[in-house]
ZADO-1210 file (C-alpha; in nm, 4 decimals, padded with zeros to 6 digits):
<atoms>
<atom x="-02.4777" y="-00.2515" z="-01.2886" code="UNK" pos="1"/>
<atom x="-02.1277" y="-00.4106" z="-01.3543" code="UNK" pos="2"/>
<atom x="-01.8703" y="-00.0893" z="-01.4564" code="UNK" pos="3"/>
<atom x="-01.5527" y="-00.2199" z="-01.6574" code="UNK" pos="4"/>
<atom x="-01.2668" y="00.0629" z="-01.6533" code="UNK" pos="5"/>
<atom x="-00.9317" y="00.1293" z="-01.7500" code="UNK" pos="6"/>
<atom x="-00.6702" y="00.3956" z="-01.6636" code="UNK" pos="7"/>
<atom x="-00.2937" y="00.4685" z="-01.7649" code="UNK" pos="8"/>
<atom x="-00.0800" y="00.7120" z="-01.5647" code="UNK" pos="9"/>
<atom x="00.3364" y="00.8052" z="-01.6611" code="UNK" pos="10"/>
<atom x="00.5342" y="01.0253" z="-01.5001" code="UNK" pos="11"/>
<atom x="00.8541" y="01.1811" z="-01.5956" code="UNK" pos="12"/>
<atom x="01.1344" y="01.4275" z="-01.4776" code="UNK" pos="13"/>
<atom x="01.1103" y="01.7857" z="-01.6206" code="UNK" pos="14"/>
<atom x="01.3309" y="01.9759" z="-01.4032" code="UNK" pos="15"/>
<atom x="01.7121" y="01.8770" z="-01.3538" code="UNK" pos="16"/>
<atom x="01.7544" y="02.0424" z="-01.0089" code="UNK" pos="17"/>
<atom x="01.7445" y="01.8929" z="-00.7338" code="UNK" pos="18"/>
<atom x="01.4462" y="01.8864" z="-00.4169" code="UNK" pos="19"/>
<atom x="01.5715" y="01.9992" z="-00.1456" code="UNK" pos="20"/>
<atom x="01.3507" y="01.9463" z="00.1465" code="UNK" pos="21"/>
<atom x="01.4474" y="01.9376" z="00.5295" code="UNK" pos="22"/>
<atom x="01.4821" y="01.5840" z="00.6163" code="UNK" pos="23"/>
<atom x="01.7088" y="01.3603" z="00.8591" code="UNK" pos="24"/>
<atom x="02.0984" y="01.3903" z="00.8226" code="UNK" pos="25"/>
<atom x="02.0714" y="01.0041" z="00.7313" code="UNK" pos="26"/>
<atom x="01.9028" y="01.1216" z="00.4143" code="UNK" pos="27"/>
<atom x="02.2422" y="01.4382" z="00.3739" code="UNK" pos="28"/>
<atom x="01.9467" y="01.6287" z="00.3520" code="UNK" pos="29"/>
<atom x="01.8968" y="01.6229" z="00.0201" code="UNK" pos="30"/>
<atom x="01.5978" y="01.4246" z="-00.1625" code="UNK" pos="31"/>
<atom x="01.7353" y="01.1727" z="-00.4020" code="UNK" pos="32"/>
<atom x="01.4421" y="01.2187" z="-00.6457" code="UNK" pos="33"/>
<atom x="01.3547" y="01.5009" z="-00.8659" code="UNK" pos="34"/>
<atom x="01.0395" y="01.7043" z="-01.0198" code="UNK" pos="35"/>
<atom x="00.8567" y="01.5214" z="-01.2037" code="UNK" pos="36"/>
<atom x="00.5108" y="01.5906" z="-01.3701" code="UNK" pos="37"/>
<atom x="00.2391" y="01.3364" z="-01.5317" code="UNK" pos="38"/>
<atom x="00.2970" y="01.3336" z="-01.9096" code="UNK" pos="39"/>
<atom x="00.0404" y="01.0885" z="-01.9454" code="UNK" pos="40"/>
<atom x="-00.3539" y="01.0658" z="-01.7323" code="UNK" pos="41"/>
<atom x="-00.6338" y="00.8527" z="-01.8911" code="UNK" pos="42"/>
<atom x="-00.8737" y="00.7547" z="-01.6982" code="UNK" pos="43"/>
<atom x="-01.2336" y="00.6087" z="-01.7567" code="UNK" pos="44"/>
<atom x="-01.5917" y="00.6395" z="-01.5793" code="UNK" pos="45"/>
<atom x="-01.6601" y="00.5237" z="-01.2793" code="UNK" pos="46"/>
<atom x="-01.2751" y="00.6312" z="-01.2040" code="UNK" pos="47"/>
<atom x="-01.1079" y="00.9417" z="-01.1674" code="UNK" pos="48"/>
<atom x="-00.7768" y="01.0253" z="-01.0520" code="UNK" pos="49"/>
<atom x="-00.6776" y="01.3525" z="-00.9034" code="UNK" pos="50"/>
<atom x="-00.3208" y="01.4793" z="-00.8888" code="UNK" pos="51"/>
<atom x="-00.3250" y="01.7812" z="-00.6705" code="UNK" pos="52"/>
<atom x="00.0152" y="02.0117" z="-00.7033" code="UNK" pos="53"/>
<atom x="-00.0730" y="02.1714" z="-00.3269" code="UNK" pos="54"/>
<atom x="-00.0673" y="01.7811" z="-00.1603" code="UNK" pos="55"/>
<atom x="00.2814" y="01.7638" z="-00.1386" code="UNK" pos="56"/>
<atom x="00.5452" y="02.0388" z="00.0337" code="UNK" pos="57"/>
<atom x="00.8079" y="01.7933" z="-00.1545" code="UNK" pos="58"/>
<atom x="00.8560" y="01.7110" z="-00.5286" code="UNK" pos="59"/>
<atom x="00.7016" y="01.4081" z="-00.4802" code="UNK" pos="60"/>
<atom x="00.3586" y="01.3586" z="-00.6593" code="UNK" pos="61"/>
<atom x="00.0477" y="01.2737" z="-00.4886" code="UNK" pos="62"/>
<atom x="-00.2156" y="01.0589" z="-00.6984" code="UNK" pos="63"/>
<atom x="-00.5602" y="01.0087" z="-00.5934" code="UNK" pos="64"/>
<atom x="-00.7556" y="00.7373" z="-00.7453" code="UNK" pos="65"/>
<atom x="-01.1466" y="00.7888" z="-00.7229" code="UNK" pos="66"/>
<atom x="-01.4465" y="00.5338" z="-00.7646" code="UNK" pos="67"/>
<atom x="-01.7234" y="00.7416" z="-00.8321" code="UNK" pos="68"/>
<atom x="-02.0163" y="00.5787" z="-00.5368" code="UNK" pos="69"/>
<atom x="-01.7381" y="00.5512" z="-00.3058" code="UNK" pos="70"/>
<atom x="-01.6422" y="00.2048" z="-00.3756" code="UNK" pos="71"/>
<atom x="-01.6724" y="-00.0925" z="-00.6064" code="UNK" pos="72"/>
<atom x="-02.0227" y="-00.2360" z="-00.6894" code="UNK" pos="73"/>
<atom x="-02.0957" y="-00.6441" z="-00.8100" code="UNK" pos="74"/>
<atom x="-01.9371" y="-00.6455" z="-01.1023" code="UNK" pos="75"/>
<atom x="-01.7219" y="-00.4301" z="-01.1311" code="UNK" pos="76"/>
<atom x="-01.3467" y="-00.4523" z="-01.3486" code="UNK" pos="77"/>
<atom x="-01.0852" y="-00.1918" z="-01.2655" code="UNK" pos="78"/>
<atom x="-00.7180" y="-00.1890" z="-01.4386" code="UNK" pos="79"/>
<atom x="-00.5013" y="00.0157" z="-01.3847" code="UNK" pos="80"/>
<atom x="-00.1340" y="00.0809" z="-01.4941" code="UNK" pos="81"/>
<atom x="00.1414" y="00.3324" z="-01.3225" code="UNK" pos="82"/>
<atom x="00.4765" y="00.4150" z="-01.4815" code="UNK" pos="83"/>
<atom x="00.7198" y="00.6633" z="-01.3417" code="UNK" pos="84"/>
<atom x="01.0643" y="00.7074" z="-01.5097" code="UNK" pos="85"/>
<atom x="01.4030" y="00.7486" z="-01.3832" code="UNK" pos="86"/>
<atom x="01.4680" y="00.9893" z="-01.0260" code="UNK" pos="87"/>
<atom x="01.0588" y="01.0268" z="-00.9797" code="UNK" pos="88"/>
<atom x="00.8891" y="00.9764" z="-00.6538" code="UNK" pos="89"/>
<atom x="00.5115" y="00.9080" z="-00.6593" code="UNK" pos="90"/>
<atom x="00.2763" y="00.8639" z="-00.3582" code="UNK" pos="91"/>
<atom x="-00.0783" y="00.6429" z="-00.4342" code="UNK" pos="92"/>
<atom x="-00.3047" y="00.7500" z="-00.1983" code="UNK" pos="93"/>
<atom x="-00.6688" y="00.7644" z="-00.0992" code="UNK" pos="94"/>
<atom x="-00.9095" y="01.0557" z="00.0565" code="UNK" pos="95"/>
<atom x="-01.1138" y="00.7749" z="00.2964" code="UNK" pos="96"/>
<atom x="-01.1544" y="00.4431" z="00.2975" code="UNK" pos="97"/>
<atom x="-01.1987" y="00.2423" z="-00.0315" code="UNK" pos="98"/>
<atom x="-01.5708" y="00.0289" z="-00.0117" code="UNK" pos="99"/>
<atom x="-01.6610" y="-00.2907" z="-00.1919" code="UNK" pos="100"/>
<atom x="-02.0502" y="-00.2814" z="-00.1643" code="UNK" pos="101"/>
<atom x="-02.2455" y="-00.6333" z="-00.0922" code="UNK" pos="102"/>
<atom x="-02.2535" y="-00.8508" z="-00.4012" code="UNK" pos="103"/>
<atom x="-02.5701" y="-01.0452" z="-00.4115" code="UNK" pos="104"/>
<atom x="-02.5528" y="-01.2118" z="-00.7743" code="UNK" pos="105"/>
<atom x="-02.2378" y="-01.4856" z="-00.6996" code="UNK" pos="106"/>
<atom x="-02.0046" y="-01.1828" z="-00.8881" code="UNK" pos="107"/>
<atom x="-01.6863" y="-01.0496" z="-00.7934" code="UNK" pos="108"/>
<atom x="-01.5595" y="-00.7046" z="-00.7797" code="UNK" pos="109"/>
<atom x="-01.2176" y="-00.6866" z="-00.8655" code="UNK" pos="110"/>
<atom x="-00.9538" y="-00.4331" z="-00.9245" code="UNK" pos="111"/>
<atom x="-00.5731" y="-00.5030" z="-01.1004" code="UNK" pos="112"/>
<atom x="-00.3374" y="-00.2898" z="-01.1147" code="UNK" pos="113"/>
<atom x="00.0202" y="-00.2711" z="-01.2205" code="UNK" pos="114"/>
<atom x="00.3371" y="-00.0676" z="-01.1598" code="UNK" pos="115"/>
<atom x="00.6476" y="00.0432" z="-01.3576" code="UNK" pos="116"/>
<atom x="00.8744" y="00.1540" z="-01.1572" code="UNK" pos="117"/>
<atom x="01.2217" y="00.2978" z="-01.3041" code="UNK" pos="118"/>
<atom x="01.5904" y="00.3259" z="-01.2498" code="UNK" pos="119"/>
<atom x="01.6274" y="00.5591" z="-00.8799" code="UNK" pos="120"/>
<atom x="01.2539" y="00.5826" z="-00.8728" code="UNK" pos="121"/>
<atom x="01.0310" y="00.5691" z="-00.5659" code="UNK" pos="122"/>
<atom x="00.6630" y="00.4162" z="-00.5793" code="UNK" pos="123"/>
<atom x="00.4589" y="00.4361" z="-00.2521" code="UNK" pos="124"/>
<atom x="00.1310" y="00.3172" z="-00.2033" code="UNK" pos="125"/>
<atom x="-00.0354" y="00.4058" z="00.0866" code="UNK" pos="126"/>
<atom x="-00.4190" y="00.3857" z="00.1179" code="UNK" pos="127"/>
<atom x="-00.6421" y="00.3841" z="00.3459" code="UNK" pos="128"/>
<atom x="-00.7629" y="00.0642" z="00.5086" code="UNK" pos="129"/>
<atom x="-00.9610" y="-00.1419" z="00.2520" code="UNK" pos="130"/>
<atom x="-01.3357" y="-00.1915" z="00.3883" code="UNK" pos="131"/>
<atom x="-01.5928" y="-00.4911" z="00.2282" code="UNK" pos="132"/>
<atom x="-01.9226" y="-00.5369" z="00.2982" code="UNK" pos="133"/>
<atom x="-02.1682" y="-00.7815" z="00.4096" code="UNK" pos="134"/>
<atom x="-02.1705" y="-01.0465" z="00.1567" code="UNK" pos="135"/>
<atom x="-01.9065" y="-00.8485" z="-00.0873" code="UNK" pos="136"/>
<atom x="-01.6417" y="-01.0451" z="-00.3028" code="UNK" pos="137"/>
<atom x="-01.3466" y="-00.8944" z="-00.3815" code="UNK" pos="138"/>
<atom x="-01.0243" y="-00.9940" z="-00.5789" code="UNK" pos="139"/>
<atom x="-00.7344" y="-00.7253" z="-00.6140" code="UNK" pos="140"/>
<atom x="-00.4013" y="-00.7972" z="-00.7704" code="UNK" pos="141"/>
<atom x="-00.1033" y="-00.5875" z="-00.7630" code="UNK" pos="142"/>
<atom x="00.1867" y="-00.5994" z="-00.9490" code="UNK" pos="143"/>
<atom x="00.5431" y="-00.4406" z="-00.9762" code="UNK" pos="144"/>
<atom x="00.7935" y="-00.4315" z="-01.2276" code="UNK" pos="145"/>
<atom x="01.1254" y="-00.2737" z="-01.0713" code="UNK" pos="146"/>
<atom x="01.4302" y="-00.1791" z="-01.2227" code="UNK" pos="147"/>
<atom x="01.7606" y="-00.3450" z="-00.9493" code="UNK" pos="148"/>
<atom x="01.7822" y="-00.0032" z="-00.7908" code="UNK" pos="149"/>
<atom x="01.3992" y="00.1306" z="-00.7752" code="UNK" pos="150"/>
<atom x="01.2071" y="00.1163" z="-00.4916" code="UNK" pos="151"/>
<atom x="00.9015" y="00.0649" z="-00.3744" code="UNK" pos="152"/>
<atom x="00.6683" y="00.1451" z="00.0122" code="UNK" pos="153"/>
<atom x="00.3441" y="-00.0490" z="-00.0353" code="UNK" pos="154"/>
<atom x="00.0560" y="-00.0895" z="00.2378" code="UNK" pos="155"/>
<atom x="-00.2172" y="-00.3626" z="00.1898" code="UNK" pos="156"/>
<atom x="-00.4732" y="-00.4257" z="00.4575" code="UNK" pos="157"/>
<atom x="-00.8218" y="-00.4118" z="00.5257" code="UNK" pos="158"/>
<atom x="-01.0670" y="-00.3981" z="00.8074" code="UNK" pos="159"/>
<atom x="-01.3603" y="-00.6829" z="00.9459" code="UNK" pos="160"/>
<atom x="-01.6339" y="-00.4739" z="00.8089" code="UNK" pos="161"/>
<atom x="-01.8044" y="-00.1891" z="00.9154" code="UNK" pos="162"/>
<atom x="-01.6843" y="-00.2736" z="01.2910" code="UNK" pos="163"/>
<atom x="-01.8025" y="-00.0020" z="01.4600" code="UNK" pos="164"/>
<atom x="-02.1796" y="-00.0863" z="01.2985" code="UNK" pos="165"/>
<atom x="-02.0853" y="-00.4323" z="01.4311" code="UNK" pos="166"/>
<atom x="-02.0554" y="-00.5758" z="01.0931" code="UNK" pos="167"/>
<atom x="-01.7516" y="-00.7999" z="01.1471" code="UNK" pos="168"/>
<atom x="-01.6339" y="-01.0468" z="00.9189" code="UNK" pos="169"/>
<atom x="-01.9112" y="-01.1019" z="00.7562" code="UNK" pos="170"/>
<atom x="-01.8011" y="-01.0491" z="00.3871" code="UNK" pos="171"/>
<atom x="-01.7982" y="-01.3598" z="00.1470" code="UNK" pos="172"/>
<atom x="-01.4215" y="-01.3581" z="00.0368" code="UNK" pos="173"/>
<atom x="-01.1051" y="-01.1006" z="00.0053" code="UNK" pos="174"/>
<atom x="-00.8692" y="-01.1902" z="-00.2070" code="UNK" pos="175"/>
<atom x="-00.5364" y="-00.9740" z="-00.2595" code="UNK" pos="176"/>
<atom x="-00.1947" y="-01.0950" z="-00.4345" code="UNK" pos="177"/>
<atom x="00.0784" y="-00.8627" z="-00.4172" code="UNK" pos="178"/>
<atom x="00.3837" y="-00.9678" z="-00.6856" code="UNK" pos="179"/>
<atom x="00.7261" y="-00.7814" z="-00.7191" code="UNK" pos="180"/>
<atom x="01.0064" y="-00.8380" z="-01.0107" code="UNK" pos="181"/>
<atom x="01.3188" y="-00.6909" z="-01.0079" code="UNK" pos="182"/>
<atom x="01.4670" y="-00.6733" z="-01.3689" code="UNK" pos="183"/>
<atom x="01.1960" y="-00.9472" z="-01.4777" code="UNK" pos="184"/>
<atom x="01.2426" y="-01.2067" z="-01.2298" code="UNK" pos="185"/>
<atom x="00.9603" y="-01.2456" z="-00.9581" code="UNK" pos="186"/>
<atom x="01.1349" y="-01.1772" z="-00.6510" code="UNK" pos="187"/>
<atom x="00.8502" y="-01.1917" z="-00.3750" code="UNK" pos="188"/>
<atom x="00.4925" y="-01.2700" z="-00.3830" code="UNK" pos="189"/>
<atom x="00.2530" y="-01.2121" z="-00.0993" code="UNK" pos="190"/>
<atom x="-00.1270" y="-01.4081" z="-00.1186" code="UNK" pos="191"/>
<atom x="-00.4200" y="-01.3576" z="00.1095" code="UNK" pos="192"/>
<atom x="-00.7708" y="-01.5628" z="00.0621" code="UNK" pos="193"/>
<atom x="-01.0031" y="-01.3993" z="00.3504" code="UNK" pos="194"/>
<atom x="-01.3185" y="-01.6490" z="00.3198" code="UNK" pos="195"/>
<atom x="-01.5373" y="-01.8727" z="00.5346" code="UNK" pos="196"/>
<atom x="-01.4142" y="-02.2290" z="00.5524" code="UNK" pos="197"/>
<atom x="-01.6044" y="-02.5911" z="00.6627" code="UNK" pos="198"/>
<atom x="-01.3618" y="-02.6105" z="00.9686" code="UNK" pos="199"/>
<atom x="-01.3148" y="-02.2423" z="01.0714" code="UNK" pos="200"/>
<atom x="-01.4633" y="-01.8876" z="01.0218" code="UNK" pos="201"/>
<atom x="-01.3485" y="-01.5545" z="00.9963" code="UNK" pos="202"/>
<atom x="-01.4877" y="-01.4276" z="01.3135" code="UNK" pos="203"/>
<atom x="-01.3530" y="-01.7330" z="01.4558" code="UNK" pos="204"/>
<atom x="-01.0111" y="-01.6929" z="01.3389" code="UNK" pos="205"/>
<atom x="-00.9646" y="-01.3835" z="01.3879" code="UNK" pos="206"/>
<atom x="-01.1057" y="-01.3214" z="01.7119" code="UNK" pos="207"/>
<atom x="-01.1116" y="-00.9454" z="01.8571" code="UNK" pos="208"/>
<atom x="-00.9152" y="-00.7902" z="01.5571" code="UNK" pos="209"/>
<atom x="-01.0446" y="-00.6202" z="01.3274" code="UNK" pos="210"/>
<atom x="-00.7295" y="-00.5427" z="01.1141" code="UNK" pos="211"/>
<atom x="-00.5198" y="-00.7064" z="00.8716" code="UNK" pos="212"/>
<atom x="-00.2220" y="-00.5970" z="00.6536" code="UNK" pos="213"/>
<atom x="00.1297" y="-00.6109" z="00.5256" code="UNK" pos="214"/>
<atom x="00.3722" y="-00.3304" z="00.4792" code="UNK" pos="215"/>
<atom x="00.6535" y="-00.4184" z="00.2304" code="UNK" pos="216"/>
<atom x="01.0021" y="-00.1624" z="00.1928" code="UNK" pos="217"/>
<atom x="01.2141" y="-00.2869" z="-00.0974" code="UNK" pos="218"/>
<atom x="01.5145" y="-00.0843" z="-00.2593" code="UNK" pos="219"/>
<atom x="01.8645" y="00.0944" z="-00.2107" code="UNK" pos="220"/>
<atom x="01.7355" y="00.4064" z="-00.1435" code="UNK" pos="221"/>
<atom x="01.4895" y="00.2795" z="00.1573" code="UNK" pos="222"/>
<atom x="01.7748" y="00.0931" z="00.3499" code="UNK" pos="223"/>
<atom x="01.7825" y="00.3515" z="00.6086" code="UNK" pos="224"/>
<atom x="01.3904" y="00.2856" z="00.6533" code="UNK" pos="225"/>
<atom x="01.3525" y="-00.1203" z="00.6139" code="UNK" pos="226"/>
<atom x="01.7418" y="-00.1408" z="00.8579" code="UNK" pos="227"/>
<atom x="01.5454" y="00.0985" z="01.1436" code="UNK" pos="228"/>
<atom x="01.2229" y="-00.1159" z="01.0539" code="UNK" pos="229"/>
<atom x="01.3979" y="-00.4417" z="01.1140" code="UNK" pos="230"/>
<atom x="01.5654" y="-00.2920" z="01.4092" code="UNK" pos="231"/>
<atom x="01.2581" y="-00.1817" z="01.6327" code="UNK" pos="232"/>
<atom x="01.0191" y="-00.4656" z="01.5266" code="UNK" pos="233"/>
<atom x="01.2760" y="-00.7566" z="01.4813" code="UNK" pos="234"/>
<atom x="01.3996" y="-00.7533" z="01.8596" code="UNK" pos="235"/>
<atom x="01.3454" y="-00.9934" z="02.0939" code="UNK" pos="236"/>
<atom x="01.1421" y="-00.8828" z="02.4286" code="UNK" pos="237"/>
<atom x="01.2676" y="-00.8698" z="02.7561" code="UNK" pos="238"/>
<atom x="01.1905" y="-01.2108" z="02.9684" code="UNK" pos="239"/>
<atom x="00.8559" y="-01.1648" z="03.1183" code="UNK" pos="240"/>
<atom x="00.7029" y="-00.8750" z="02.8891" code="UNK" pos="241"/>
<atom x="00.3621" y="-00.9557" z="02.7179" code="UNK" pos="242"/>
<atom x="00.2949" y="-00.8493" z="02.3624" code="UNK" pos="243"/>
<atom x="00.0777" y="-00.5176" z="02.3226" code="UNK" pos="244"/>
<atom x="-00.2848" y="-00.7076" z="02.2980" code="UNK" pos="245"/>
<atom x="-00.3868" y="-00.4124" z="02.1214" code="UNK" pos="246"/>
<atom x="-00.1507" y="-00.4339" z="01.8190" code="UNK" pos="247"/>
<atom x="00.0494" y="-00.7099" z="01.6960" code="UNK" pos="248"/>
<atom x="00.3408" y="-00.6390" z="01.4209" code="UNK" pos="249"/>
<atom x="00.5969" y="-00.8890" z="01.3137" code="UNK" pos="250"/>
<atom x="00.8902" y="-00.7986" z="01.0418" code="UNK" pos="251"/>
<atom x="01.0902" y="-01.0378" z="00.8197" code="UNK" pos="252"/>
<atom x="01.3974" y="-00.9394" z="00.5983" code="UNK" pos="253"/>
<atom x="01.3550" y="-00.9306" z="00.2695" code="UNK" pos="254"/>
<atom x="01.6631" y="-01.1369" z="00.0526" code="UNK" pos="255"/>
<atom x="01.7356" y="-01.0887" z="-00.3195" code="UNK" pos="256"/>
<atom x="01.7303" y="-01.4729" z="-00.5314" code="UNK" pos="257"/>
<atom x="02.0086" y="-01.6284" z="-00.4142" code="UNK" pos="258"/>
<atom x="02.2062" y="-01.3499" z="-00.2718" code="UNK" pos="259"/>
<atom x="02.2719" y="-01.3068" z="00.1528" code="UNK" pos="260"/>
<atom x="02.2565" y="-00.9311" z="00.1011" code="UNK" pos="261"/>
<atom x="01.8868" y="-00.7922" z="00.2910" code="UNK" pos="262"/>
<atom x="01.7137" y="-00.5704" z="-00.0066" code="UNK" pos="263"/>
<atom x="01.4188" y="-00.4687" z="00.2203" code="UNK" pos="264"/>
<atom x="01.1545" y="-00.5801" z="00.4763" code="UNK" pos="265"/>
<atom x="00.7678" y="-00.7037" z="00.4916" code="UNK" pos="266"/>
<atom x="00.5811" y="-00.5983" z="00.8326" code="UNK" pos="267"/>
<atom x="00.2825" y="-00.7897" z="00.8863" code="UNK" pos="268"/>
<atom x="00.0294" y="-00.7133" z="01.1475" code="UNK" pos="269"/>
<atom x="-00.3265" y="-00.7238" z="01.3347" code="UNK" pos="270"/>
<atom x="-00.4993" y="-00.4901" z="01.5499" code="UNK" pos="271"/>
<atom x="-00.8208" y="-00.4199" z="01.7034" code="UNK" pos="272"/>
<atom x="-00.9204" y="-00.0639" z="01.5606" code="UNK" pos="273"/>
<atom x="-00.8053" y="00.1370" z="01.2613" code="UNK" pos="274"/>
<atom x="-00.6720" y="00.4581" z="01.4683" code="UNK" pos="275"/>
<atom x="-00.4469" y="00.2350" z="01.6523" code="UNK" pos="276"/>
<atom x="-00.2989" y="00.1224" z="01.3833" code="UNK" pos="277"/>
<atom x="-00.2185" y="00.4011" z="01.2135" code="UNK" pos="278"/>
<atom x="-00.0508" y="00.5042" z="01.5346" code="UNK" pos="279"/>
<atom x="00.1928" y="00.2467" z="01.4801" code="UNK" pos="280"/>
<atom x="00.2355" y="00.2786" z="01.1046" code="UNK" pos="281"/>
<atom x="00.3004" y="00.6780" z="01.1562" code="UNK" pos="282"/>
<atom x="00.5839" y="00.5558" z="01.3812" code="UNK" pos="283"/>
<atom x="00.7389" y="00.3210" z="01.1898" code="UNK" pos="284"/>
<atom x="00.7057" y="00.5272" z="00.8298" code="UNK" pos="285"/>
<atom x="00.7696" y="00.8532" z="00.9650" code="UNK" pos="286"/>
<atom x="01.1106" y="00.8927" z="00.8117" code="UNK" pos="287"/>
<atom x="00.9665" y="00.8566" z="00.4770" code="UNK" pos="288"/>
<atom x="00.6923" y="01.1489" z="00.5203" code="UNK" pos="289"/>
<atom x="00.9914" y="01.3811" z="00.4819" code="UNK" pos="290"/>
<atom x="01.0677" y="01.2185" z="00.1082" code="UNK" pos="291"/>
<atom x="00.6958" y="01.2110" z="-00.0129" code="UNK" pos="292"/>
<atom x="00.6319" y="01.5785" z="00.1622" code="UNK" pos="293"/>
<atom x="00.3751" y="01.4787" z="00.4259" code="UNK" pos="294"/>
<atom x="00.1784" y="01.2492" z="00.6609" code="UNK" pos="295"/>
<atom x="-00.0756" y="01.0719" z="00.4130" code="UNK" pos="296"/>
<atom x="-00.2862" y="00.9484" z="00.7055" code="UNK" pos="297"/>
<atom x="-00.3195" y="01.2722" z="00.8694" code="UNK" pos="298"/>
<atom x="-00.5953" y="01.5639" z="00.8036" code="UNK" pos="299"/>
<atom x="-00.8755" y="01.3277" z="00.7031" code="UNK" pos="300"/>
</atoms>
């Protein structure tokens, strides 16, 4: 049964004072966002989105998008839209791993969803690892609309499958297109079309990894994250070392149109099992769990 739904979610500051959490003296130890509440949650069947005030030990809000069956069936139409105003800090998150379930008709499941993101204001999405079926089609779009000083974390990868069931790479196609503008000009765009082809497979291409993503940091606030990303990922081994065969993770700078100036980073990687992953991601994000309050991949 094909499920079309929509949901709207704004938040804004109600509180002038400031959050004051313990964090890293890069950060002066005060948190450049402030309380913020939603003013506006709409939300349709077969989603539902939680925003739980105990998630966070920060001011940062915590929103849970659900899919009632645990994932997206043939058919299936989700948009979404996210605004938060000026000085709020918002964490997207997920409880387990979203599913797109096997699609058996020649119809796609798809999900679109786009972001406001204001003046000082911090988005973060951070889900788990996206997992597709056997024979599932999928097409997600994401799209953000930043003011020059907001700022955005966002995570967007997926596994082969149900590895560990030894479904690997079997699904019929993955498509995901990630699009930022900064003041209404597209300023990065990030495509990825996961399917079969007559010369080459998935398996194939892929060999023994089973996961694939990009991590993107944009915005002033973040430069002490995306400048200690760049550092640890962007230096050159010493003559000799391998690469960890477990984990691979490259990062790029991220450059404003037509300006020098570095505005943030994209990390994109591969790696054979989902746990080892997030054992690199905690490392490289964990200055920002002080900001959003905790460790989003953690207690699950």
């Amino acid at each position: 049964m094909e499920r079309k739904c929509f949901a709207k979610i704004e938040f804004r500051v109600v509180n002038g004072e400031s959050c004051r959490v313990e964090q890293d003296i890069k950060l002066k130890n005060i948190c450049s966002f402030l309380p913020s509440e939603p003013v506006t949650l709409f939300y349709e069947y077969p989603l539902k989105v939680i925003i739980p005030s105990s998630a966070s030990d920060s001011c940062c809000q915590w929103v849970y998008p659900i899919t009632f069956g645990g994932g997206l069936v043939e058919g299936d139409c989700m948009d979404i839209i996210i605004r938060i105003s000026r000085k709020c800090c918002v964490l997207s998150t997920t409880m387990s791993s979203p599913k797109v379930y096997i699609c058996e008709k020649g119809k796609d499941s798809q999900q679109h969803t786009k972001y406001f993101i204001d003046s000082e204001a911090l988005m973060c999405v951070l889900p788990d690892p996206l997992v597709c079926y056997e024979k599932s089609s999928y097409i997600q779009s994401q799209t953000f609309h930043l003011e020059s000083d907001g700022n955005l974390v966002l995570l967007d990868w997926f596994t082969s499958g149900r590895y560990s069931c030894g479904e690997r790479w079997v699904f019929t196609k993955l498509k995901s297109m990630s699009s930022i503008f900064i003041n209404g000009k597209l300023q990065f765009r990030e495509c990825q079309n996961m399917q079969d082809t007559p010369f080459v497979s998935l398996k194939a291409a892929n060999k023994s990894y089973d996961i694939i993503g990009t991590c993107i940091v944009i915005g002033p606030y973040l430069k002490f994250l995306y400048s200690e990303m760049l550092s640890k990922l962007g230096k050159c081994r010493a003559y000799g070392e391998k690469p960890d065969k477990e984990s691979l993770f490259a990062v790029s700078p991220l450059h404003s149109n037509g300006e020098s100036r570095i505005c943030g980073c994209i990390i994109r990687f591969a790696a054979v099992s989902v746990p080892e992953t997030i054992r690199r991601l905690e490392e490289l994000l964990q200055p920002l769990f002080a900001i959003i309050g905790d460790n989003p991949f953690a207690k699950k």
